[in-house]
C-alpha positions as CSV (number, residue, x, y, z in Angstrom):
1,X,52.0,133.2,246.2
2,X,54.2,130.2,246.8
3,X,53.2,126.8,245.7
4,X,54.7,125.1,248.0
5,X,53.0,122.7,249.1
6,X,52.7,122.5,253.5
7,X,54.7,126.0,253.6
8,X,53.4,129.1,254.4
9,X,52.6,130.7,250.9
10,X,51.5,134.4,251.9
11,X,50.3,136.7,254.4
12,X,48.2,139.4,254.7
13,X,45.9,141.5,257.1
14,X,42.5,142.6,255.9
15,X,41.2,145.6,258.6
16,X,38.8,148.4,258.6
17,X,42.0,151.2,258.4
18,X,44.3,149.9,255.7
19,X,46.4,153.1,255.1
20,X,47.1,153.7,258.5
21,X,48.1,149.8,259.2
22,X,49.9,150.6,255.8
23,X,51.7,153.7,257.4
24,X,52.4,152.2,260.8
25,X,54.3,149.0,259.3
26,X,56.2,151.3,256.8
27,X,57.3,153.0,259.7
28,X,57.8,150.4,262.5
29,X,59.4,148.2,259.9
30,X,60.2,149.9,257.0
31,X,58.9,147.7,254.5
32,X,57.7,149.8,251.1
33,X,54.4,149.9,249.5
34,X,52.8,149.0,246.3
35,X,49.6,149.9,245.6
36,X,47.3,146.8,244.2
37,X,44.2,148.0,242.5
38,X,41.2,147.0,243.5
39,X,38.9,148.4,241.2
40,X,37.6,151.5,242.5
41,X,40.2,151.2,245.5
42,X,43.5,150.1,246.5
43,X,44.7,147.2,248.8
44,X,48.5,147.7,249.8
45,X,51.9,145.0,248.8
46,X,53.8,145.1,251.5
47,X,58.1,144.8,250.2
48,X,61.0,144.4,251.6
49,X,63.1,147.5,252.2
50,X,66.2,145.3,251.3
51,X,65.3,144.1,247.9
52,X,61.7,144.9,247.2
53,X,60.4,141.2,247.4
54,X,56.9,141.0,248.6
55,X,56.5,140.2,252.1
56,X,53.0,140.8,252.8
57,X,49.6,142.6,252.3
58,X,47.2,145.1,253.6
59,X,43.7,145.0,252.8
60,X,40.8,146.6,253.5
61,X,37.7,144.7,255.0
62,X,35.7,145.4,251.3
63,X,34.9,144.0,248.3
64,X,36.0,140.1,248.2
65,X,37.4,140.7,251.7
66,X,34.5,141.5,253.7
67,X,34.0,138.2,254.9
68,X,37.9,137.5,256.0
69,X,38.8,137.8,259.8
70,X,40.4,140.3,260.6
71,X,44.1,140.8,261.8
72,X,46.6,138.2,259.7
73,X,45.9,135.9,257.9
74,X,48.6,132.7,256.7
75,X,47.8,131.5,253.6
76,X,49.3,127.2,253.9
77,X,49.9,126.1,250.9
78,X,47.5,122.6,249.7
79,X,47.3,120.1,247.2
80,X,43.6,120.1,247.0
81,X,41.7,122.7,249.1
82,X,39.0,120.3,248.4
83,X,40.3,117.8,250.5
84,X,41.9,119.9,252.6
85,X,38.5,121.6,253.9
86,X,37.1,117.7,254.8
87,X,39.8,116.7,256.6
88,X,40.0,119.4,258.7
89,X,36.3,119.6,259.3
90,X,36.8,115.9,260.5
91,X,39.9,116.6,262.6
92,X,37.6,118.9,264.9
93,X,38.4,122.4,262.6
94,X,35.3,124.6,261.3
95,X,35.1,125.9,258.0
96,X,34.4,129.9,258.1
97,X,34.9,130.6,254.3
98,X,34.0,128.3,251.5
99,X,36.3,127.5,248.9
100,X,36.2,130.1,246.5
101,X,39.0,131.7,243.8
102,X,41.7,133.8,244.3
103,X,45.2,134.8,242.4
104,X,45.1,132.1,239.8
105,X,43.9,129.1,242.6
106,X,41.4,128.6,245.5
107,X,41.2,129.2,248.8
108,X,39.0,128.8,251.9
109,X,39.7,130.2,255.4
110,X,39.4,127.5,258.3
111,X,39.2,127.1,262.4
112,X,41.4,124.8,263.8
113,X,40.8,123.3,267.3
114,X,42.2,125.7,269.1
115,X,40.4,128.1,267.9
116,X,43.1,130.2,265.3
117,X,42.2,131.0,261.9
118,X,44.4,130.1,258.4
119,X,44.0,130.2,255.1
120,X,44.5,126.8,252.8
121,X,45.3,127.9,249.2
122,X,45.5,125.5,246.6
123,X,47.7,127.0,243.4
């Protein structure tokens, strides 16, 4: 994931049917898929047909990503996910997932105003 702070570091979709949203943007795209082990399951890396950079993910709604909306997801690179999460609860934004770790850094999952879902990870 990018650590770039303010850009769009990663994103993914976590869904009931992973390997058929797998197969359908293999097809409709053509992107190729890496397997990412989830312990006793697999989630899915999503690469570029051109030169097999990692574009994206598919996950299933399990495990550590039972709680996630579904549909995608942008993960937004922050400084601190901390401060992040307070400023947007008093911009009007809801928290839906505490901070928590993932891939190295943290993360949370907020509401903005209008009502849209992102992810602020802090590397």
């Amino acid at each position: 994931m990018s650590d770039n702070i303010g850009k769009i570091g990663w994103i993914d979709m976590t869904v009931d049917d992973a390997p058929g949203l797998r197969d359908f943007y293999a097809k409709v795209v053509g992107w190729k898929v890496e397997d990412t082990s989830m312990g006793d399951y697999s989630d899915y890396t999503m690469m570029s047909p051109d030169d097999g950079e990692a574009v994206s993910g598919i996950c299933h709604a399990r495990g550590n990503n039972a709680d996630l909306p579904g549909g995608w997801l942008v993960y937004i690179v922050v400084a601190d996910v901390d401060a992040s999460t307070a400023a947007c609860a008093a911009n009007g934004g809801k928290l839906i997932i505490e901070p928590r770790g993932l891939a190295g850094g943290r993360f949370c999952v907020i509401e903005d105003p209008g009502g849209a879902t992102a992810a602020l990870y802090q590397p």
